[in-house]
N, C-alpha and C positions, 0 to 999 in steps of 0.2 A: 504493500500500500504506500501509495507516496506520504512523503513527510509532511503537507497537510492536510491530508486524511486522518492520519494520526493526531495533530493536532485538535482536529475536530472535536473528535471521539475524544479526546482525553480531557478536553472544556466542558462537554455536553455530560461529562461521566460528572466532572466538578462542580458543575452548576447542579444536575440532581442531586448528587449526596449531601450537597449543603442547603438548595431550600427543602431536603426531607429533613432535615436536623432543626430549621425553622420552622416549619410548616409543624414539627411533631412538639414542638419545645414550647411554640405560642399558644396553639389549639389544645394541644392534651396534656401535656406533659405539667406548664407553667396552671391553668385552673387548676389539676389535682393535687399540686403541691400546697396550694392557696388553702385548697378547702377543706379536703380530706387527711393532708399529713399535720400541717400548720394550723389549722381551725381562725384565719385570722379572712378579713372582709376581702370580698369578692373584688371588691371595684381595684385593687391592688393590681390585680389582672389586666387591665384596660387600662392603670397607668403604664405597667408598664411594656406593654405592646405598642403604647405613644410614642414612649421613651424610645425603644427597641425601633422603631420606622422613621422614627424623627432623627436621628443620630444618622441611622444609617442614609438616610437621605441627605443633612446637613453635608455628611463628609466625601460625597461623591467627589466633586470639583476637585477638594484640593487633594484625596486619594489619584485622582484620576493624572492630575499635577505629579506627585510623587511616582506613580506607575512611569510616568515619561522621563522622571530625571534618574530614576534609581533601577526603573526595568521590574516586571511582573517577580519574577523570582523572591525580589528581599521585599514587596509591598506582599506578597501572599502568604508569605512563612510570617512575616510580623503578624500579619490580620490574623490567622490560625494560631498563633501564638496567644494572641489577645481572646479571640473563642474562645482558646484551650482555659486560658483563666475562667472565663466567665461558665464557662462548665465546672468548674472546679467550686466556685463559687453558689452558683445554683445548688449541688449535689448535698452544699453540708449548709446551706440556707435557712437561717430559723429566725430572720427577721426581714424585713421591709425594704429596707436598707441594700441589704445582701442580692434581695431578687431584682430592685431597682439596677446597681450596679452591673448584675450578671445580663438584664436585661441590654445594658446602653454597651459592654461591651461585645456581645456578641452583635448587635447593630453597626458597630465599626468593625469588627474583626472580619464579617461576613461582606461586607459594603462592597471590597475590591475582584470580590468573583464574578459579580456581573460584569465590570468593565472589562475585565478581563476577557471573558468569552466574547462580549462584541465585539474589540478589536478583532477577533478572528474572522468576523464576518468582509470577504474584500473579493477582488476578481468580478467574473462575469454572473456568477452564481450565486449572489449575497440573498437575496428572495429565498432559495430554496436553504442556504448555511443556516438563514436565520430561522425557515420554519424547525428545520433536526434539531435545531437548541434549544426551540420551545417546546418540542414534543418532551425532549427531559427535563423542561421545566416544570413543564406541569404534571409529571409525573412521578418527579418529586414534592411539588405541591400538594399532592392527592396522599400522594402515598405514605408520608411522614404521618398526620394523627392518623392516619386508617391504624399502620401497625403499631406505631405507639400505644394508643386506645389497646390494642388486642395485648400487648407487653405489659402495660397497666396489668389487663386483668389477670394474667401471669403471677404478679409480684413486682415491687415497687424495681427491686435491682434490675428486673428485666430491662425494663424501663428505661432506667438509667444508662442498661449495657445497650440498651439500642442507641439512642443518643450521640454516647463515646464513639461507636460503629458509626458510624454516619461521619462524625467529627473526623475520627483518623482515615476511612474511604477518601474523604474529598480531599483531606491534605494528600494523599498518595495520588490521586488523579490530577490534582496543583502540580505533583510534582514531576511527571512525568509530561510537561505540557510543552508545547515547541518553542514557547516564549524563552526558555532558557539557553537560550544556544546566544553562538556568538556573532549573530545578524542582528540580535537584538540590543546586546550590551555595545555597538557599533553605533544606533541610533540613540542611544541616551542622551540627553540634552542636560548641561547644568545653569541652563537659566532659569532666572527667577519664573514663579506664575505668572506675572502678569506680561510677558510677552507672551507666555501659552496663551490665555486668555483672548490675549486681544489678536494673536492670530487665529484663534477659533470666531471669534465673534463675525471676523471677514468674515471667514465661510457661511457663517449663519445669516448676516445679512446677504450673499446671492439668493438666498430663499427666504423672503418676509414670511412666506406661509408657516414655517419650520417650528417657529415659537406660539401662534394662536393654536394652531391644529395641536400641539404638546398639552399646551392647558386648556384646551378644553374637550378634548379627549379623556384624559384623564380627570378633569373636574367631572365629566360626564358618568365615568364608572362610575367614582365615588360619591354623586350622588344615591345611586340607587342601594348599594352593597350594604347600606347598614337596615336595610327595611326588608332586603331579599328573604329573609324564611317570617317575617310578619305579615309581607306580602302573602308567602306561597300557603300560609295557616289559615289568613283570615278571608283574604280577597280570592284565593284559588281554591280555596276549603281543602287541599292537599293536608293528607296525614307523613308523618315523617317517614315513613316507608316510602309512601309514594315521592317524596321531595326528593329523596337520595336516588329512587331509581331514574328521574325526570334529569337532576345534576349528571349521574352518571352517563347517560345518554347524551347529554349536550354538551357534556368534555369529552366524549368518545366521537361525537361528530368532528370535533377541531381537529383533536390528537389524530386521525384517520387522513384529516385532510390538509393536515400542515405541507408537508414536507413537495404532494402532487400539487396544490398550490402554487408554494415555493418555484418549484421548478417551472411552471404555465407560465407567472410573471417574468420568469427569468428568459424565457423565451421570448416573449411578446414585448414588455415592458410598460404593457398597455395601460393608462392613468384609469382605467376602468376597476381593474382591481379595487381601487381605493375608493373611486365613487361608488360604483356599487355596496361592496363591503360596507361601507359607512352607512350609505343609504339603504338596505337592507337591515342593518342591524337596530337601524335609528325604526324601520317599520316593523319589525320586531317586537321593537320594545312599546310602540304602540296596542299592536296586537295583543301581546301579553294583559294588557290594563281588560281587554275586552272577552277574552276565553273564560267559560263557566265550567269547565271538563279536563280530568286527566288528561286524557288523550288528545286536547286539541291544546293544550298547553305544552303537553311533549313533542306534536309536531314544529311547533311557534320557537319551542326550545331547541330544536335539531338545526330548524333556519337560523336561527341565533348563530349558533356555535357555526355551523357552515361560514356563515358572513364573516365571524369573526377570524377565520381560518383564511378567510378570501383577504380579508384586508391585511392583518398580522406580518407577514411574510414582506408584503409591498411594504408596508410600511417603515418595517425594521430596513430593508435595503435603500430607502429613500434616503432615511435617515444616517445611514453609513457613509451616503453618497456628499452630505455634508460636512465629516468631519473630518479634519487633516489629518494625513496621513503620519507627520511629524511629530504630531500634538494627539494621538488618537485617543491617550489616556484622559487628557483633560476633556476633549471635545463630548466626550462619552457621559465623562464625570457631570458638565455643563447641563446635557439633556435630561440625561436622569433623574439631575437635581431638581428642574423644572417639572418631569413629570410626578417628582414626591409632592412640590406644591400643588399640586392640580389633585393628588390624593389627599391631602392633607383637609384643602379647603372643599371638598365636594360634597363630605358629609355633614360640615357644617352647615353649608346652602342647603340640602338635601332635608336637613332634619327643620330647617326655617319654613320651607315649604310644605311638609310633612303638618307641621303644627298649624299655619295657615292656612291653607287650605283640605288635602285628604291623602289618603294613600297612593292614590294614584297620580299626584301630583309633581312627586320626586320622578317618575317613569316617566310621565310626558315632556319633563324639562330637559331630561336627560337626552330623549330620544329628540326633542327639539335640537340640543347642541350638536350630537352625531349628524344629524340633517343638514346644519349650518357648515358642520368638513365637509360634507361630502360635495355639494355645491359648491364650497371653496376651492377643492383641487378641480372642479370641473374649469375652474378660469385659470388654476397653474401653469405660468410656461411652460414650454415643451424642454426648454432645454434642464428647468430642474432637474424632470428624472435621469437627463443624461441618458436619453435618447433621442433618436431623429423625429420629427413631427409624424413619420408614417405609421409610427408604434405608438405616438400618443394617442 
């Protein structure tokens, strides 16, 4: 296999074992320590998953800064270093204090894997690189509380031993990654941030669209995310069975159709992906407000995730198309940043709206903003995506 193939694979192995390490640490792991080990208030939970996503979004930029002056290799073993603490920390945790901290630093420890994996996205094939690395994202999103939960009920050490497995997998897959070779200690740069910065920010300004479509996109999810199973209770009369097997269906749609996606954009290049996608997902989310039945909710749900799969891939390759090559770490660092704020502030809009108005009010705002990208890139130059006008 060529050497980046391997590389790939070896980002896409490190990116799942570490949001399974999140994913099982936020969801299952951090509630039952709260409640059932510790006997001490819930809401401790919800600070510190703040903490935990605030951090790690604060420190994208200037992680992303340090990955370009110092090279992935000594930002990845630091960040798993600083996990490693806060796993260490969590496991003998018997105050407030202890889960706070353990929370904020595995939010920075964890921070520099996603940048990491996007840099690898480049060439003629960034559409399809980016949908393979979402399929182990959200695979490892999935899959971290499912067996954590099932380790739980094992015994607490299970638990724990799963966690540490997760932790040492992704450091081992960190380290066998192509970033460490000597092409890359070649491009190190020791200048300050802020020439990174303001050479990223060029590329940002060729595409005005880069930074509205970032925040409100993502303000648009985060509107809806925090009402989703009050939603699928009250307004879809879905029972919890039926919710998981509806979720599961419409993440097996994406995950199915990431990667053939990927590749149709990558051939065509066509700005349709993204209008559509958006615009699908935006009627979607209308639809959903209006279905009275499992089964026409699980259809509404399947189009969802399809859409989601259609746009995902185009997007992430868009977005790669604007960051320098030189600066890749920062440029990454930059985006991501933007897309924490747009997670940050969605639920706040989402829940003003919610008390305002009705349930269905957060879904129609949201599916309004997706409607507003999608008509946006329908007026995008042709030269953004860095194809000729006959594929736009």
């Amino acid at each position: 296999m060529h050497k980046s193939g391997y590389s790939l694979i070896s980002s896409a192995l490190l990116l799942l074992f570490t949001e399974f390490l999140r994913g099982a640490y936020l969801v299952a792991f951090l509630p039952n320590l709260v409640d059932e080990r510790l006997k001490i208030s819930i809401s401790v939970v919800g600070i510190a998953v703040s903490i935990h996503y605030l951090l790690d979004s604060l420190c994208k930029i200037y992680i992303g800064y340090m990955i370009d002056r110092y090279g992935s290799r000594v930002v990845l073993h630091a960040g798993f270093s600083l996990a490693s603490i806060g796993m260490l920390l969590i496991v003998l945790a018997n105050s407030e204090l202890q889960i706070f901290l353990s929370s904020a630093l595995l939010g920075i420890g964890l921070s520099p894997v996603w940048l990491i994996c996007m840099k690898q996205i480049n060439g003629e094939s960034r559409a399809k690189q980016a949908g393979f690395i979402y399929v182990f994202w959200m695979a490892g999103l999935g899959l971290g509380p499912v067996l954590c939960n099932v380790a739980l009920d094992l015994g607490w050490n299970y638990s724990v031993l799963a966690l540490i497995t997760a932790l040492v997998l992704g450091w081992l897959s960190g380290a066998f990654n192509h970033l460490h070779t000597r092409t890359e200690r070649r491009l190190i740069s020791s200048q300050s941030i802020v020439p990174h910065l303001r050479h990223v920010m060029v590329y940002i300004r060729m595409n005005p669209y880069i930074l509205p479509a970032i925040i409100l996109q993502t303000t648009g999810a985060g509107m809806v995310v925090p009402f989703l199973n009050i939603f699928a209770a009250n307004r879809l009369s879905l029972s919890h069975s039926e919710l998981s097997i509806v979720m599961v269906l419409g993440a097996a749609s994406v995950v199915l159709l990431l990667v053939p996606m990927g590749k149709w954009f990558d051939a065509s290049g066509s700005r349709w992906f993204l209008i559509g996608g958006f615009g699908l997902f935006a009627l979607s989310l209308v639809a959903l407000t209006g279905v009275n039945s499992f089964y026409m909710t699980t259809v509404v749900v399947i189009i969802m995730g399809s859409s989601y799969a259609m746009l995902l891939p185009a997007w992430n390759a868009l977005m790669s198309r604007h960051v320098p090559m030189d600066a890749s770490g920062t440029g990454w660092g930059v985006l991501s940043t933007i897309e924490g704020l747009g997670v940050v502030v969605g639920p706040l809009i989402g829940s003003f709206l919610y008390v305002y108005g009705n349930l269905n009010t957060p879904f129609l705002a949201s599916a309004s903003l997706f409607g507003v990208i999608s008509i946006m890139y329908g007026f995008m130059p042709s030269r953004v995506f860095g194809y000729t006008s006959q594929n736009a």
